[in-house]
Backbone of each chain as ProteinMPNN parsed JSONL, in Angstrom:
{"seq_chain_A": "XXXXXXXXXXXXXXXXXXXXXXXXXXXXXXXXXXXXXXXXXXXXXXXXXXXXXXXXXXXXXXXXXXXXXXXXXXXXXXXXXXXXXXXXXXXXXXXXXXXXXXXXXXXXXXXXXXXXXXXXXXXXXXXXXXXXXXX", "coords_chain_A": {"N_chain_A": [[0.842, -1.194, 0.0], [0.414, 1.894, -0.602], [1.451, 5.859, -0.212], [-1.027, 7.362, 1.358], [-4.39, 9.238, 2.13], [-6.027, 9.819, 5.005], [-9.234, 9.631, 3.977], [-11.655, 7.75, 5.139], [-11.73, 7.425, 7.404], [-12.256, 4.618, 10.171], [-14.007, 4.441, 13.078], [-15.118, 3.283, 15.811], [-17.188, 3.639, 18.706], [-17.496, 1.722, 21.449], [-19.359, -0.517, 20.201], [-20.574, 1.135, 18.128], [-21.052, 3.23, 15.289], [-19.618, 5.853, 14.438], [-18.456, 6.726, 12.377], [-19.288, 8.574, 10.546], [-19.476, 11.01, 11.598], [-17.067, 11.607, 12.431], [-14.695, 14.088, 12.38], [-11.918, 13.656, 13.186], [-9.16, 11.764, 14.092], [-7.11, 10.286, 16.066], [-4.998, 7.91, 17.268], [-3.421, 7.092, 20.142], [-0.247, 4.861, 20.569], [1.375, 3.704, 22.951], [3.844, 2.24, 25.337], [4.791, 2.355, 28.498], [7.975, 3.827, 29.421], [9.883, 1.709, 31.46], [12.289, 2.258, 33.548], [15.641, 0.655, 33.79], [18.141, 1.254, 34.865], [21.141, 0.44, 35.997], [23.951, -0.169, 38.309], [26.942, 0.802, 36.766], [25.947, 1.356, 34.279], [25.975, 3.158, 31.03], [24.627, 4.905, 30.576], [20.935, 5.998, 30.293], [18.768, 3.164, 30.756], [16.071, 1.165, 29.491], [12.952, -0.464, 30.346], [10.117, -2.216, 28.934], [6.863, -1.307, 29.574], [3.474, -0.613, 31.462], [0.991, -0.52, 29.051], [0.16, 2.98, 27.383], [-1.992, 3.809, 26.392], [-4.166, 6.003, 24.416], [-7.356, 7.665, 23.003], [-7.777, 9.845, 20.728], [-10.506, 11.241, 19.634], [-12.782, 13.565, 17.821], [-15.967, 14.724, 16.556], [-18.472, 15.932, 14.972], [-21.12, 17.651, 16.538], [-24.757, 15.637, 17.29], [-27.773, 15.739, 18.104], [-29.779, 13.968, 17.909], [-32.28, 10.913, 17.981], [-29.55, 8.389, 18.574], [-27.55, 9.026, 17.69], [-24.583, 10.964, 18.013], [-24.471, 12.678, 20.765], [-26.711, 10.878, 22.13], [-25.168, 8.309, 21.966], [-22.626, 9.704, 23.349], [-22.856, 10.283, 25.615], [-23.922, 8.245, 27.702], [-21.712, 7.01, 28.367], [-19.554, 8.408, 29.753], [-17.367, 8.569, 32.441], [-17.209, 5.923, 32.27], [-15.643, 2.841, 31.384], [-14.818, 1.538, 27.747], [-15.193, -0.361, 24.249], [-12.977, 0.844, 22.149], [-13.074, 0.8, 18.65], [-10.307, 1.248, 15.577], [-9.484, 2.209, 12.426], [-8.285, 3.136, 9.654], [-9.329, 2.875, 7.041], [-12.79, 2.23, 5.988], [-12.854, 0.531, 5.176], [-12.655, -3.334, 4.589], [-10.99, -5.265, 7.21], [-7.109, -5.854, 6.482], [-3.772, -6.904, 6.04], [-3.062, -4.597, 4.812], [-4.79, -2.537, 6.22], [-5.408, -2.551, 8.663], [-6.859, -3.236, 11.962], [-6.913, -1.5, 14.754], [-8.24, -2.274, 18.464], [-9.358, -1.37, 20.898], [-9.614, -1.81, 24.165], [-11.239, -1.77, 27.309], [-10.976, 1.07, 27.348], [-10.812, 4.491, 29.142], [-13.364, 6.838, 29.046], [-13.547, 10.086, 30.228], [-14.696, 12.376, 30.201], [-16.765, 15.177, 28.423], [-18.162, 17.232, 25.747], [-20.846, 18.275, 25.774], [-21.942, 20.408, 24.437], [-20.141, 22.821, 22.869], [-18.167, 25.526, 21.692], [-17.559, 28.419, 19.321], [-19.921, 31.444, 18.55], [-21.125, 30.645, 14.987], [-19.955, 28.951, 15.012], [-19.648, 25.132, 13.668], [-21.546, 22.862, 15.321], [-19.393, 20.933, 17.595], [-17.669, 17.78, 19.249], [-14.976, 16.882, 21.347], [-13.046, 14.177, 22.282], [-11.45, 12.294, 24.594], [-10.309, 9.457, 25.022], [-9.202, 7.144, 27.182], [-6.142, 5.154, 28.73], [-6.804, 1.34, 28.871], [-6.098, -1.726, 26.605], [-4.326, -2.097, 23.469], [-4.97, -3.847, 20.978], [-4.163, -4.96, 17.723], [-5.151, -6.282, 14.558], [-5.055, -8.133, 11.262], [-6.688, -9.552, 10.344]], "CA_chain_A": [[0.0, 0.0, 0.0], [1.371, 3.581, -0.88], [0.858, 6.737, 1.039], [-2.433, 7.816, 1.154], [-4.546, 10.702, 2.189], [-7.319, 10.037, 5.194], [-10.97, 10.092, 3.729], [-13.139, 7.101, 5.071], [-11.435, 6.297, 8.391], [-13.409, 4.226, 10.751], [-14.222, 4.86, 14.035], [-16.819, 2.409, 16.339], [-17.222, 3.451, 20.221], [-18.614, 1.389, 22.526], [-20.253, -1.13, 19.191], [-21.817, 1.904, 17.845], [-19.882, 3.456, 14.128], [-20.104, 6.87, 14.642], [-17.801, 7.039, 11.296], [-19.897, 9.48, 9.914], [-19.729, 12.216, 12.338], [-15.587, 12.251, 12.851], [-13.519, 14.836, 11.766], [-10.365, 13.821, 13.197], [-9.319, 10.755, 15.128], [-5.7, 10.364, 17.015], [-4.707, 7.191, 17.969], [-1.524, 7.119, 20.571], [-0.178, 3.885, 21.0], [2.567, 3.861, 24.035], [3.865, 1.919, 26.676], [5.446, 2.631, 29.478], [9.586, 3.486, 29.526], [10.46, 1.775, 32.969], [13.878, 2.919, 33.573], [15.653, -0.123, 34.256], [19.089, 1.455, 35.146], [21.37, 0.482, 37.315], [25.527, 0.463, 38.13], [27.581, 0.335, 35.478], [25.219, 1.434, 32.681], [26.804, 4.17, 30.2], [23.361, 5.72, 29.975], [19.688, 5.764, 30.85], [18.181, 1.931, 30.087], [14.497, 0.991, 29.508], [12.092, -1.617, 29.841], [8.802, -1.767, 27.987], [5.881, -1.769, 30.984], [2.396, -1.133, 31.003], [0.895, 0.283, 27.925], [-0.441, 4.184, 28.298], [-2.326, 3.896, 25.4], [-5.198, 7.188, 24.432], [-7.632, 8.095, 21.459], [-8.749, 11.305, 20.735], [-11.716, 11.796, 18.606], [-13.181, 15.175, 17.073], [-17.216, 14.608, 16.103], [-19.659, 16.422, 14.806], [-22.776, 16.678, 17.354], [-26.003, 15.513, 16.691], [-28.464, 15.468, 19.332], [-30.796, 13.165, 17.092], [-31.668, 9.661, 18.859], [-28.485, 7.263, 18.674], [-26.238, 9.347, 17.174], [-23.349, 11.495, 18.596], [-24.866, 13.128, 21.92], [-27.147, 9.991, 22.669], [-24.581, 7.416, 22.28], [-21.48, 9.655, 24.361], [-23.135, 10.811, 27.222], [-23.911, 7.684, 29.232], [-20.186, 6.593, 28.586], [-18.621, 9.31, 30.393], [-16.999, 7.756, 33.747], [-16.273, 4.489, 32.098], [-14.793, 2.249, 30.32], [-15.429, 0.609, 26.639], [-14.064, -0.359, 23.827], [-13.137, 1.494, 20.982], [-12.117, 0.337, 17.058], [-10.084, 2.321, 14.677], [-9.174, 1.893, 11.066], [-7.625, 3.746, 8.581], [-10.282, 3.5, 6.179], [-13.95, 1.75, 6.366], [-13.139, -1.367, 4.201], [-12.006, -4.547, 5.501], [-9.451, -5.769, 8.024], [-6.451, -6.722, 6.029], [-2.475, -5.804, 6.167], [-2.802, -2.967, 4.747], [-5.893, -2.141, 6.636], [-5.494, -2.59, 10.581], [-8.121, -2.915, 13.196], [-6.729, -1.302, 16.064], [-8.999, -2.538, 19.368], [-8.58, -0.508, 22.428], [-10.426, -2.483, 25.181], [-11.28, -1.061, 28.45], [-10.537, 2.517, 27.577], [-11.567, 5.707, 29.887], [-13.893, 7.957, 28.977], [-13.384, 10.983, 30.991], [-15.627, 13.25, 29.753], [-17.426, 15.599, 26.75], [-18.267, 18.27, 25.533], [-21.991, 18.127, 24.51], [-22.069, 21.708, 23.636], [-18.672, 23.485, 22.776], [-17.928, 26.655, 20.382], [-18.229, 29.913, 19.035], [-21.232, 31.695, 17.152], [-20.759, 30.769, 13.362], [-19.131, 27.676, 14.462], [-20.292, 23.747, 13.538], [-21.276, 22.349, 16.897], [-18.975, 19.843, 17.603], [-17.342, 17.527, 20.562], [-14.032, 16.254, 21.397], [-12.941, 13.168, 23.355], [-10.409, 11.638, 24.806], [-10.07, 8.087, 25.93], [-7.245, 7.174, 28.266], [-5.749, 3.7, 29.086], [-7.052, 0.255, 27.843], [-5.123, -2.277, 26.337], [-4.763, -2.301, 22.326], [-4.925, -5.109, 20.297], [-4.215, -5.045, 16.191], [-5.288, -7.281, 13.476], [-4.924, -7.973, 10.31], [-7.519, -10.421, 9.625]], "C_chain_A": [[0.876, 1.242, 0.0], [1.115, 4.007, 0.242], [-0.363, 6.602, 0.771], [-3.166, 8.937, 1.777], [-6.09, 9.613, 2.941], [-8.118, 10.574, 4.485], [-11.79, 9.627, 4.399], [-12.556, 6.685, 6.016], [-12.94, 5.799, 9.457], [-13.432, 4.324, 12.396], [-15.272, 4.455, 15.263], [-16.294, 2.293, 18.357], [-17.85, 2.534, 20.912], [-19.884, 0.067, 21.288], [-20.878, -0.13, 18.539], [-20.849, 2.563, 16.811], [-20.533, 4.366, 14.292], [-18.702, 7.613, 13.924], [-18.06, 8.192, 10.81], [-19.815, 11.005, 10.084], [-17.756, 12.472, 12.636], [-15.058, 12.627, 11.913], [-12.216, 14.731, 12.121], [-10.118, 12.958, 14.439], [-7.611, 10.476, 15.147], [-5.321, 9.136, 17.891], [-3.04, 6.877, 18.634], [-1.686, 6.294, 21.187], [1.072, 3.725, 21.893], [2.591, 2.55, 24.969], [5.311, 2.207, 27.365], [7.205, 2.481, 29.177], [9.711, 3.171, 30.818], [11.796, 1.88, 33.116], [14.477, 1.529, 34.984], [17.962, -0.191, 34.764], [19.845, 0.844, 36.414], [23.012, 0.409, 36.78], [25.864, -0.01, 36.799], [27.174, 0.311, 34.1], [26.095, 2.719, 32.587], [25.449, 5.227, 30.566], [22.303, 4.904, 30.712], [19.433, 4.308, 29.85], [16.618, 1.475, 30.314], [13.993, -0.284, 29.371], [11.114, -1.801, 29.868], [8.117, -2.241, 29.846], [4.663, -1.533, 30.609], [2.158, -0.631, 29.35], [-0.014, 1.586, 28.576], [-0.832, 4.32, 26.631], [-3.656, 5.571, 25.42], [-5.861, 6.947, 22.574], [-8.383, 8.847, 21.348], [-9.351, 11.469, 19.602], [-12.507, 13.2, 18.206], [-14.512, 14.382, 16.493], [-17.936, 15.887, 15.776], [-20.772, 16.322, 15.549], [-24.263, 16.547, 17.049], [-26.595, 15.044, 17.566], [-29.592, 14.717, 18.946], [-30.85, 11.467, 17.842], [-30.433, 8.681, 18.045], [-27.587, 8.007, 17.967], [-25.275, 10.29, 18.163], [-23.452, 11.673, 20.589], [-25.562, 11.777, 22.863], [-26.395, 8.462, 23.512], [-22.993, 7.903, 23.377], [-21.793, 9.538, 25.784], [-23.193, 10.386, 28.348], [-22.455, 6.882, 29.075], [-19.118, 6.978, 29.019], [-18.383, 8.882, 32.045], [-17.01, 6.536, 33.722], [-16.086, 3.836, 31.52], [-15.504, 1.558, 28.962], [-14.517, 0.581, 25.659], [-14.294, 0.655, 22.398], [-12.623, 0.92, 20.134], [-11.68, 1.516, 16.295], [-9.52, 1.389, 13.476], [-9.141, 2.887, 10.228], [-8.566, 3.983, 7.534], [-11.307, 1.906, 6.401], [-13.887, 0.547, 6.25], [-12.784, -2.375, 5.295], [-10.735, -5.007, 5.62], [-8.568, -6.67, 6.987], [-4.859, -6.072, 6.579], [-2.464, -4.802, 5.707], [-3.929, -2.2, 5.4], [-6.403, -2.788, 8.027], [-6.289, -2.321, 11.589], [-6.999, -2.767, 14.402], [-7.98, -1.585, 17.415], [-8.78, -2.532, 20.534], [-9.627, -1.003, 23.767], [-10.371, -1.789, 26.6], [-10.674, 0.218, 28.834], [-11.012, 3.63, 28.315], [-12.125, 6.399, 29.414], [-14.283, 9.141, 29.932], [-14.584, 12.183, 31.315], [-15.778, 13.99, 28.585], [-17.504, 17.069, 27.02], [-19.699, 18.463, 24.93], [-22.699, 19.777, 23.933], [-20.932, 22.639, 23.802], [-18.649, 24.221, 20.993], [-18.097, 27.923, 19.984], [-19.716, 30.243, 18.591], [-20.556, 31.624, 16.137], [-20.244, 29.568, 13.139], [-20.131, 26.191, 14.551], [-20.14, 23.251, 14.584], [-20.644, 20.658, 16.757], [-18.202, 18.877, 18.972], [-16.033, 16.809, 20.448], [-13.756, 15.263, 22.363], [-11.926, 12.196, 22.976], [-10.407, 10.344, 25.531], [-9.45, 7.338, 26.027], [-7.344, 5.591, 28.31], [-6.237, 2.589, 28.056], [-5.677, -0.455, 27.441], [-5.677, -2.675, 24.64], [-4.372, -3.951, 22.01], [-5.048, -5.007, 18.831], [-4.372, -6.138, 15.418], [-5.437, -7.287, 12.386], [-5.531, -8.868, 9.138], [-8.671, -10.209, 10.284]], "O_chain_A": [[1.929, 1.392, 0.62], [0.768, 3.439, 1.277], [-0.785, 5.76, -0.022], [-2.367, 9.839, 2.028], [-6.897, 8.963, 2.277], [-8.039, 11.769, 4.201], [-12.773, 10.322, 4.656], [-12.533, 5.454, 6.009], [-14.071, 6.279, 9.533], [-12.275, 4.192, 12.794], [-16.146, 5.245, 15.618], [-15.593, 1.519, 19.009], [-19.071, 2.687, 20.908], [-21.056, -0.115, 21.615], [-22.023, -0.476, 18.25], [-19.692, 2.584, 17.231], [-21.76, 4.294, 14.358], [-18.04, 8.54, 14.392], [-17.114, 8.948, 10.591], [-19.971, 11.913, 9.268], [-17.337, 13.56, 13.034], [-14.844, 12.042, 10.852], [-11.354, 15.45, 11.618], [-10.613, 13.189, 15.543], [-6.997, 10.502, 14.08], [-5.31, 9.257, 19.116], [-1.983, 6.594, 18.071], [-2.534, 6.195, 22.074], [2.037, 3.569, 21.145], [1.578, 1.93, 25.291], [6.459, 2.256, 26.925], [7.729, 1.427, 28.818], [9.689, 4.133, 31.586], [12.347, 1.139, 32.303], [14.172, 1.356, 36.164], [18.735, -1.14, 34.894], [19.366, 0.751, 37.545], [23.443, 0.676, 35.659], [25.357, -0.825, 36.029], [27.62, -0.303, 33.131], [26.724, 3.259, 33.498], [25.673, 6.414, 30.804], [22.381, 3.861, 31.361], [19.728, 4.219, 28.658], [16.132, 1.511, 31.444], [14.384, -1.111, 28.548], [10.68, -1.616, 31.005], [8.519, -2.95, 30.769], [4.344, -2.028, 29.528], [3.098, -0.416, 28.585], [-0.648, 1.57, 29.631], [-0.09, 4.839, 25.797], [-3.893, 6.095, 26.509], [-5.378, 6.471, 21.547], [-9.553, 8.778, 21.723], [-8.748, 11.832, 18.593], [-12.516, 13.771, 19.296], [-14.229, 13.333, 15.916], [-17.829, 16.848, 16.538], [-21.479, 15.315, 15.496], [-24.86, 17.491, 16.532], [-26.221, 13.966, 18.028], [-30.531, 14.806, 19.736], [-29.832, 10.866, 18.185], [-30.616, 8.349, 16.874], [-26.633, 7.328, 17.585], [-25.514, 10.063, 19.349], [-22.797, 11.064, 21.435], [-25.175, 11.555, 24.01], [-26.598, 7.851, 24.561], [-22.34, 7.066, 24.0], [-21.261, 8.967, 26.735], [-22.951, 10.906, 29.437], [-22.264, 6.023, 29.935], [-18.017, 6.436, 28.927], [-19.358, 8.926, 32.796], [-16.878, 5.863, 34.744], [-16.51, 4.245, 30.439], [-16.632, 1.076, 29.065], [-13.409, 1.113, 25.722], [-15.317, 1.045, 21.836], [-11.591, 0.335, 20.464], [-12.323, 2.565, 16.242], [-9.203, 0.202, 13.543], [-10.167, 3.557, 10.113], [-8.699, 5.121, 7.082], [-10.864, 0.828, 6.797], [-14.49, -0.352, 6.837], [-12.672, -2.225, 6.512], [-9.795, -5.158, 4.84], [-8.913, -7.793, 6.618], [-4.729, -5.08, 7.297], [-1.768, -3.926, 6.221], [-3.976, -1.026, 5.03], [-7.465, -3.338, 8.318], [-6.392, -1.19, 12.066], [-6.359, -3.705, 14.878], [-8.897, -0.796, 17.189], [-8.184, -3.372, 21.208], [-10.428, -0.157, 24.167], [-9.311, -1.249, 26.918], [-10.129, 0.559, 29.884], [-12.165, 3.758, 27.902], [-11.288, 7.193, 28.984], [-15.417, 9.099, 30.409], [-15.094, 12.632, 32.342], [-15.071, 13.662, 27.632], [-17.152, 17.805, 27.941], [-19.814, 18.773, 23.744], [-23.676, 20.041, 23.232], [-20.796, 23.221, 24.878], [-18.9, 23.828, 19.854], [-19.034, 28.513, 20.52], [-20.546, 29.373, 18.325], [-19.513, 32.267, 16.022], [-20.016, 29.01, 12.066], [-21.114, 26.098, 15.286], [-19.023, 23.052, 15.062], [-21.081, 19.659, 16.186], [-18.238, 19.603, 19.965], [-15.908, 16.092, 19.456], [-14.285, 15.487, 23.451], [-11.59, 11.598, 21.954], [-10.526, 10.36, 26.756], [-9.0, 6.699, 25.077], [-8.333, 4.92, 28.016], [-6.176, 2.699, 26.831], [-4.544, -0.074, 27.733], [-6.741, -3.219, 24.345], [-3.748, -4.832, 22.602], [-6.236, -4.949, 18.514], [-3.603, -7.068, 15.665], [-6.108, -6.31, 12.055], [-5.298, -9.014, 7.938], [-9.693, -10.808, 9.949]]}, "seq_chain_B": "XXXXXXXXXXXXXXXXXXXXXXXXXXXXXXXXXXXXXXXXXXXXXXXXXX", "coords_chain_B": {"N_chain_B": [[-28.61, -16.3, 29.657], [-28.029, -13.188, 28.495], [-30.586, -11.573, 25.931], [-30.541, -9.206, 23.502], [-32.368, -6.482, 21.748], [-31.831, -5.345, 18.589], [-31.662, -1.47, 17.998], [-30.859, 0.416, 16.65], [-29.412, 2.176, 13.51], [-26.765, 2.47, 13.489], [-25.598, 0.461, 14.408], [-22.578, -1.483, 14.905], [-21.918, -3.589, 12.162], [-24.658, -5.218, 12.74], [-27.686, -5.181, 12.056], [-30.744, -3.274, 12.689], [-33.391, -4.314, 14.282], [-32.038, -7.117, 14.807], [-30.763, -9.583, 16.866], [-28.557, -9.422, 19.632], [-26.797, -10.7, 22.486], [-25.472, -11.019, 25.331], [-22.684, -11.804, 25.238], [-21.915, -11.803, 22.49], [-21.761, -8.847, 22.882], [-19.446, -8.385, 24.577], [-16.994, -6.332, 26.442], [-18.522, -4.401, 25.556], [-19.948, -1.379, 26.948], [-23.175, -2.075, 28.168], [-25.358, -0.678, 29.521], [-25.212, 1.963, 28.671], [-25.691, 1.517, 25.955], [-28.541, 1.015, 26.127], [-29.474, 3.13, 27.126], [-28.28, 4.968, 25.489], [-30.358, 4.229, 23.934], [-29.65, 2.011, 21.689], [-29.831, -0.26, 21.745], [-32.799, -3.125, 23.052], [-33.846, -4.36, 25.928], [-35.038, -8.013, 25.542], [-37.4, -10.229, 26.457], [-36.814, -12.639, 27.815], [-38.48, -14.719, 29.276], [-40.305, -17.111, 29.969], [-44.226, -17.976, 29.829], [-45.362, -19.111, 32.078], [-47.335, -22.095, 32.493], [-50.323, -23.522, 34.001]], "CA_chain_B": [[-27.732, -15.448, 28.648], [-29.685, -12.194, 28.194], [-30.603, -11.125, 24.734], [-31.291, -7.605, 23.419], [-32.985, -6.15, 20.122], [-30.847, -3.928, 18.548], [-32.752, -0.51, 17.363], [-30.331, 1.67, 16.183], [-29.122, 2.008, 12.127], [-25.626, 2.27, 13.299], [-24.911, -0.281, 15.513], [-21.421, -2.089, 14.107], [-21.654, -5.218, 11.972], [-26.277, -5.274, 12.922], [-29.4, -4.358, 11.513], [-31.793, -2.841, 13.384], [-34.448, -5.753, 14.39], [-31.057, -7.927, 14.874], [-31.268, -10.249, 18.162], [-27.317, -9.578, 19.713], [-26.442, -12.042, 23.385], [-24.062, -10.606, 26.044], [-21.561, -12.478, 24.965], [-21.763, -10.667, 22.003], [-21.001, -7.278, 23.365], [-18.114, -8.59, 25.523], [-16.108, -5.455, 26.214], [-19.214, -2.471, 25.691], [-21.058, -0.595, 28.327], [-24.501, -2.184, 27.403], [-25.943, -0.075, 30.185], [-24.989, 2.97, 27.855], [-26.199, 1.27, 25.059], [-29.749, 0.89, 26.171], [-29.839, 4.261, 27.416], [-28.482, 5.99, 23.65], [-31.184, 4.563, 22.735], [-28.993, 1.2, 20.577], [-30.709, -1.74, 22.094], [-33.567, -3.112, 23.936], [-33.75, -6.244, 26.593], [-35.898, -8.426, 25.724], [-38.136, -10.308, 27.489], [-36.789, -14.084, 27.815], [-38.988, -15.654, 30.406], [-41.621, -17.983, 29.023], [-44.845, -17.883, 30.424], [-45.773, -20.354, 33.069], [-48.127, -22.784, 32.553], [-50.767, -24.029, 35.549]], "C_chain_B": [[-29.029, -14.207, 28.398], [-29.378, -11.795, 26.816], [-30.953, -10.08, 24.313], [-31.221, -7.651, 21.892], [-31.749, -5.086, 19.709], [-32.135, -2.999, 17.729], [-32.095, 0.687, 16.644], [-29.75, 0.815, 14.451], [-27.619, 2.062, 12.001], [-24.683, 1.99, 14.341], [-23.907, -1.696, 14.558], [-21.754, -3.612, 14.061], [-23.305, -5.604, 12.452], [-26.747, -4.705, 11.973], [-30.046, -3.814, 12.581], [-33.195, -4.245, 12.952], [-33.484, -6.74, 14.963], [-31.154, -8.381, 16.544], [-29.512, -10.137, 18.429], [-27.475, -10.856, 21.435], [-25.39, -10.783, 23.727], [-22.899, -10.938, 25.537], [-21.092, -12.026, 23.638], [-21.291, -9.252, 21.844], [-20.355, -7.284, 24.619], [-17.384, -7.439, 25.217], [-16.819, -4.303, 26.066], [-20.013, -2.905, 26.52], [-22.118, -0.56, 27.942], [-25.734, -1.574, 28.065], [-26.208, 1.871, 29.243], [-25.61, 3.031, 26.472], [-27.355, 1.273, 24.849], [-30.0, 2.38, 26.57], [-29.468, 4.934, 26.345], [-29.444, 5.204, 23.012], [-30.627, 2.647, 21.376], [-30.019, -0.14, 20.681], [-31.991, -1.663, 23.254], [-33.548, -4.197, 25.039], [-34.956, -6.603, 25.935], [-36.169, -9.589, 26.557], [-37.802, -12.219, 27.175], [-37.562, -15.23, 27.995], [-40.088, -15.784, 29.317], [-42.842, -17.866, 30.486], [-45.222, -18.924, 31.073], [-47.292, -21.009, 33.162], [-49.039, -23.285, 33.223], [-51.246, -25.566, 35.226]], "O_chain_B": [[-30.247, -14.246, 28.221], [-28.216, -11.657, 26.433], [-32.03, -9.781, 24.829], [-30.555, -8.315, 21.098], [-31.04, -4.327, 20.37], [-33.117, -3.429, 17.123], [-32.666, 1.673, 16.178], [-29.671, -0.383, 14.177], [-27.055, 1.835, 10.931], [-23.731, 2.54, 14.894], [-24.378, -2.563, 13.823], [-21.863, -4.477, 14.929], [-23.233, -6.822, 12.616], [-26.283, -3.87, 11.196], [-29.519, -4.172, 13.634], [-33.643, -4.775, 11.935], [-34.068, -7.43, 15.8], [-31.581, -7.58, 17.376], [-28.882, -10.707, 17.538], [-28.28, -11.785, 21.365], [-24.787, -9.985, 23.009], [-22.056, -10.044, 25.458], [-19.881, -11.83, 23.54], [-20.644, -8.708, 20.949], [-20.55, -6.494, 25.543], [-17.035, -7.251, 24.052], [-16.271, -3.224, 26.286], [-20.558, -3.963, 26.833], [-22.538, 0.459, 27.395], [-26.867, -1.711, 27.602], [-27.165, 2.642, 29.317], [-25.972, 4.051, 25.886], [-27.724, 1.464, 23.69], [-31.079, 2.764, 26.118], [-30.353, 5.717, 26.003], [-29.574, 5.265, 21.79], [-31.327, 2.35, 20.408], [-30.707, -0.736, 19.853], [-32.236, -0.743, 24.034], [-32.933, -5.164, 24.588], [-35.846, -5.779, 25.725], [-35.301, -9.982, 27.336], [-38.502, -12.903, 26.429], [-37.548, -16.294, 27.375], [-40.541, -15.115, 28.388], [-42.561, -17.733, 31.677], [-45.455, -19.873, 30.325], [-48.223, -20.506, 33.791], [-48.462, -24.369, 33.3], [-51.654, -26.289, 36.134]]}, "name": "protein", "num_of_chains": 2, "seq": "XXXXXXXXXXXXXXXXXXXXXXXXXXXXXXXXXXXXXXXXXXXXXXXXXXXXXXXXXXXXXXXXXXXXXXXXXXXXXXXXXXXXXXXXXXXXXXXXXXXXXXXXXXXXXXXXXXXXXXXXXXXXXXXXXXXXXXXXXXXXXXXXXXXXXXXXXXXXXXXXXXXXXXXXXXXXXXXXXXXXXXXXX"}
């Protein structure tokens, strides 16, 4: 697969594809540097620990039943899972289901913005443990 | 095993009418789900006979 240019990524909180409505999705996949130094090292030494995984989403809100507003609101204070993908089609190598299991949802924004601007909500959800596939 | 309707048009990989199983939505907050509105319980128990 070449480069390519986000259009159709995918995006499913909690079982619910709420593809439609994101403008901009951020998945940071980390884990932990434990600093596993000790005498006689040259330098700082690391070793992988938990994961501090996050994924920040950008929506469009729509206070219409089951879409944006309906489906964040009662997920704020805890955990679920989220899917991401690069673009809508199907799981292959070049087309990676990331699956972020027992991630935080912290909280929303169900009304955020200027006058003039497209009401929209951002969200961040902390921890979890990913899982990628390619089938 | 409890079973729920699904009711929403964009619930991942369903239809709307679609019969899902806990075991099914291993891993989402199906308490969240029934409250946006995605699914319904339904009603398992058979009626008792005299």
């Amino acid at each position: 697969m070449a480069i390519f240019v986000l259009k159709n990524a995918s995006v499913t909180i909690n079982s619910v594809d709420l593809s439609a409505y994101v403008t901009s999705v951020t998945l940071d996949y980390k884990i932990d540097a434990v600093e596993s130094t000790a005498m006689g090292s040259g330098g700082h030494v690391y070793t992988g620990g938990l994961q501090a995984n996050s994924v920040t989403v950008n929506l469009n809100q729509d206070f219409a039943a089951t879409k944006t507003e309906a489906t964040i609101f009662p997920l704020v204070g805890t955990s679920t899972t989220v899917v991401v993908k690069a673009d809508s089609g199907a799981v292959s190598t070049t087309n990676p289901s990331y699956t972020i299991s027992n991630s935080y949802l912290e909280g929303s924004q169900p009304v955020a913005g200027s006058v003039g601007d497209l009401a929209a909500m951002a969200l961040t959800f902390n921890g979890g443990t990913l899982v990628k596939a390619t089938t | 095993m409890a079973t729920y309707k699904v009711l929403s048009d964009n619930f991942a990989g369903k239809n709307a009418g679609d019969t899902v199983t806990d075991e099914d939505l291993e891993g989402a907050n199906i308490e969240a789900l029934i409250e946006g509105g995605h699914l319904s319980t339904t009603n398992n128990n058979k009626k008792e006979t005299e």
